[in-house]
C-alpha positions as CSV (number, residue, x, y, z in Angstrom):
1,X,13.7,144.2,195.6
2,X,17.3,143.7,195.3
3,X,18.7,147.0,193.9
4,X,22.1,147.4,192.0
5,X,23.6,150.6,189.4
6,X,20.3,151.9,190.2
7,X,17.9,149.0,188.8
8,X,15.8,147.4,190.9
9,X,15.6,143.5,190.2
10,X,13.3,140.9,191.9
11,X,15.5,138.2,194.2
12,X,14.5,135.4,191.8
13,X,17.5,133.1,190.6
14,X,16.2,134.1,187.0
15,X,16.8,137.8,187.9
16,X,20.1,137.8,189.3
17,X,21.2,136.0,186.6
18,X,20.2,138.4,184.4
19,X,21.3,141.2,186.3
20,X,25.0,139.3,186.3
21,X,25.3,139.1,182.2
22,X,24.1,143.0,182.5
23,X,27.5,143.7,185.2
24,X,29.8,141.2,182.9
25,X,28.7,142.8,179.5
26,X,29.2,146.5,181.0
27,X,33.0,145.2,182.1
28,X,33.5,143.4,178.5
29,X,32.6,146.8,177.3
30,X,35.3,148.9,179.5
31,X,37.6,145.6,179.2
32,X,37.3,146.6,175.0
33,X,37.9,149.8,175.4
34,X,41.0,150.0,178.0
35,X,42.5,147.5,175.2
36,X,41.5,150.0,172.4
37,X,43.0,153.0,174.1
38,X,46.2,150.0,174.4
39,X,46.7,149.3,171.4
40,X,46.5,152.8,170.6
41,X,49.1,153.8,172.9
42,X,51.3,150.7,171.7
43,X,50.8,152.0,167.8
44,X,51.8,155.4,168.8
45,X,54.8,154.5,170.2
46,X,56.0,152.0,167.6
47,X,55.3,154.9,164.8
48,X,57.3,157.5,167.3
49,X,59.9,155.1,167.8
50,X,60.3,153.7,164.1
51,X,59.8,150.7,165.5
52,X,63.4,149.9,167.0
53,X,62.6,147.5,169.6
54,X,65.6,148.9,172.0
55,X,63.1,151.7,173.1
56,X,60.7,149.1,174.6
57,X,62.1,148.9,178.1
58,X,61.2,153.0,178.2
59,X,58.1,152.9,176.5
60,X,56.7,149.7,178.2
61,X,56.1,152.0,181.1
62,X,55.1,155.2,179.3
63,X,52.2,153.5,177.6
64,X,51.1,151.9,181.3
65,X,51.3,155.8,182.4
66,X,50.0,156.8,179.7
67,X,46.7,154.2,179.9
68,X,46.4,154.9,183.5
69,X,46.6,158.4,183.1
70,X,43.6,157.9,180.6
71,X,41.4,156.2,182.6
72,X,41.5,158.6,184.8
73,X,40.8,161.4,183.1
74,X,37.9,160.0,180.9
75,X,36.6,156.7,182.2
76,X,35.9,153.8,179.2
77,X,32.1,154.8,178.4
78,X,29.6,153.4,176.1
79,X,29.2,154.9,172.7
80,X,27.2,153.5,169.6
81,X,29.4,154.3,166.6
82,X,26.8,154.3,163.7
83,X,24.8,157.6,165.6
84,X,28.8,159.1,165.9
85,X,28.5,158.5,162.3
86,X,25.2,159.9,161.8
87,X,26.0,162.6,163.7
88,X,29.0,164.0,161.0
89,X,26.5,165.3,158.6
90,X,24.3,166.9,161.1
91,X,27.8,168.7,162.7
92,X,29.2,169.8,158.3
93,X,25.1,171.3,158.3
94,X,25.1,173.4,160.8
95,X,28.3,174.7,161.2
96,X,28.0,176.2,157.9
97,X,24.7,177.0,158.1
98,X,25.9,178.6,161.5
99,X,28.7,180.2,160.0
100,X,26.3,181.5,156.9
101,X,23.7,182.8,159.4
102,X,26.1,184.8,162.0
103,X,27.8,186.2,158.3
104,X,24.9,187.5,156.9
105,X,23.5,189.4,160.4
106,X,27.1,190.9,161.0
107,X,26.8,192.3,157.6
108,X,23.2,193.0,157.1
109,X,22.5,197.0,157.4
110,X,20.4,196.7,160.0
111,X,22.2,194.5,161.9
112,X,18.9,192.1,162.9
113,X,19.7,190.7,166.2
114,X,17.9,190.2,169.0
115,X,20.5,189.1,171.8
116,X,19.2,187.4,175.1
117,X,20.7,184.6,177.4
118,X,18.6,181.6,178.2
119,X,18.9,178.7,180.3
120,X,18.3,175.6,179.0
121,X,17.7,172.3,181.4
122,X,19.8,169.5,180.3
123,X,18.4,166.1,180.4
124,X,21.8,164.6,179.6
125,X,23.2,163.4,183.2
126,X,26.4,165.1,184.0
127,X,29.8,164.2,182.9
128,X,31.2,163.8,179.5
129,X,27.4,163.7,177.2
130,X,26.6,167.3,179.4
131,X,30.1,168.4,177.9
132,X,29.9,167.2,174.5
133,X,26.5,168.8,174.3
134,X,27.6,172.2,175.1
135,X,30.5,172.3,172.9
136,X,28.3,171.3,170.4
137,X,25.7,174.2,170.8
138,X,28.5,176.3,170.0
139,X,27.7,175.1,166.2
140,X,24.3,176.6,165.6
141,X,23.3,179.9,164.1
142,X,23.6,182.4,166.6
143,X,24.1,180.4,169.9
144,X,26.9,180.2,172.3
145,X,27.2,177.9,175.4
146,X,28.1,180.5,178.6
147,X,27.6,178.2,181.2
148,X,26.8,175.1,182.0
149,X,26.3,174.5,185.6
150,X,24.1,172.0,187.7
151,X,22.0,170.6,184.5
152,X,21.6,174.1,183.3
153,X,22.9,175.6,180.3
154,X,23.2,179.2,179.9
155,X,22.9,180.2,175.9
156,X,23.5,183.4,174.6
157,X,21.5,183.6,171.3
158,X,21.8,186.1,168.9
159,X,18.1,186.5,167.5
160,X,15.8,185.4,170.7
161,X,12.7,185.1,168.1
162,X,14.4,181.8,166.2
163,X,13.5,178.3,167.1
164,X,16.4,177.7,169.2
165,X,14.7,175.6,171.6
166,X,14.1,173.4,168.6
167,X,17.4,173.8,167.7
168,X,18.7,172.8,171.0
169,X,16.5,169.9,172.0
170,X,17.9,168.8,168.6
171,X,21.7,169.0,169.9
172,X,20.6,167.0,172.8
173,X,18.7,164.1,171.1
174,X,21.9,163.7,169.1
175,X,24.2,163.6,172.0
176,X,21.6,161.4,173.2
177,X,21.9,158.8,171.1
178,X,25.7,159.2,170.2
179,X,26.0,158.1,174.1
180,X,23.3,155.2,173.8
181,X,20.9,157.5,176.2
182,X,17.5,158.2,176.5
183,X,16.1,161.5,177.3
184,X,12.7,162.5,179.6
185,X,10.0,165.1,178.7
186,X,11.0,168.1,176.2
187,X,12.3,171.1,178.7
188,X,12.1,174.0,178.4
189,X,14.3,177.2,178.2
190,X,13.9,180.3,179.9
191,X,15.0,183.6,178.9
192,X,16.9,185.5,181.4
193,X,14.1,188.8,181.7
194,X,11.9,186.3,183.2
195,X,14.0,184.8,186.2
């Protein structure tokens, strides 16, 4: 086996070839999106600038700072627009339905919460989709994101009887697919009284 990013490929002419377009169409993708981050840079500074093309000889190297400095700090990555687009309504929906829920318990007489912090096994790798996904959580009726360290995230929910591990492994197949990923077997959380 002749293994490469992780994928193991038989030493047949017909294979590397194939695993060759997959290594050229990863770079075409990073090769768009380094000139989509310069183009942006490029726009920005024409708007900023009025376009007077006197300030070119300064801003030539600020926008190569500036893309380099980018890269950087958030590598190009693969993201499938139409599920970033899927994902606004989802976002609108439970934000308010968040913001509805946490209103009404705060203001309910009895005040019906039952609090509890959970852990919550990601099965998003690490980086940027683990991120997203905890800032995210944030969103939903009666969760916060507290922690999210070595593929676990600790949630503190407000009422520990709700569906939030539904709610969660909801978050996650979004974030999922916004990142063009697929995820393993359904975890499954753990409240804190039982570790």
């Amino acid at each position: 086996m002749w293994h490469g990013h992780g994928i193991g490929i038989g030493i047949g002419c017909k294979s590397k070839c194939m695993y060759k377009k997959m290594k050229v169409h990863k770079i075409t993708t990073n090769g768009r999106s380094i000139l989509l981050r310069l183009v942006t840079f490029l726009l920005i500074w024409w708007v900023l600038t009025n376009g007077m093309t006197s300030s070119w000889w300064f801003g030539a190297p600020a926008i190569l700072l500036a893309l380099i400095t980018s890269i950087a700090l958030l590598p190009p990555m693969h993201l499938v627009w139409y599920e970033c687009i899927r994902f606004i309504p989802f976002f609108l929906k439970n934000s308010l339905s968040g913001g509805i829920d946490v209103a009404w318990r705060a203001f309910h007489p009895r005040l019906p919460i039952a609090p509890d912090l959970i852990e919550y096994p990601l099965r998003l790798p690490p980086g940027l989709s683990q991120v997203f996904m905890a800032n995210t959580v944030n969103l939903l009726p009666g969760t916060l994101s507290a922690a999210l360290e070595r593929n676990i995230m600790k949630v503190h929910v407000l009422d520990c009887q709700k569906d939030f591990l539904g709610e969660l492994e909801a978050v996650e197949q979004h974030v999922a697919r916004i990142f063009g990923l697929s995820l393993s077997i359904s975890p499954k959380g753990r409240s804190n009284e039982t570790l």
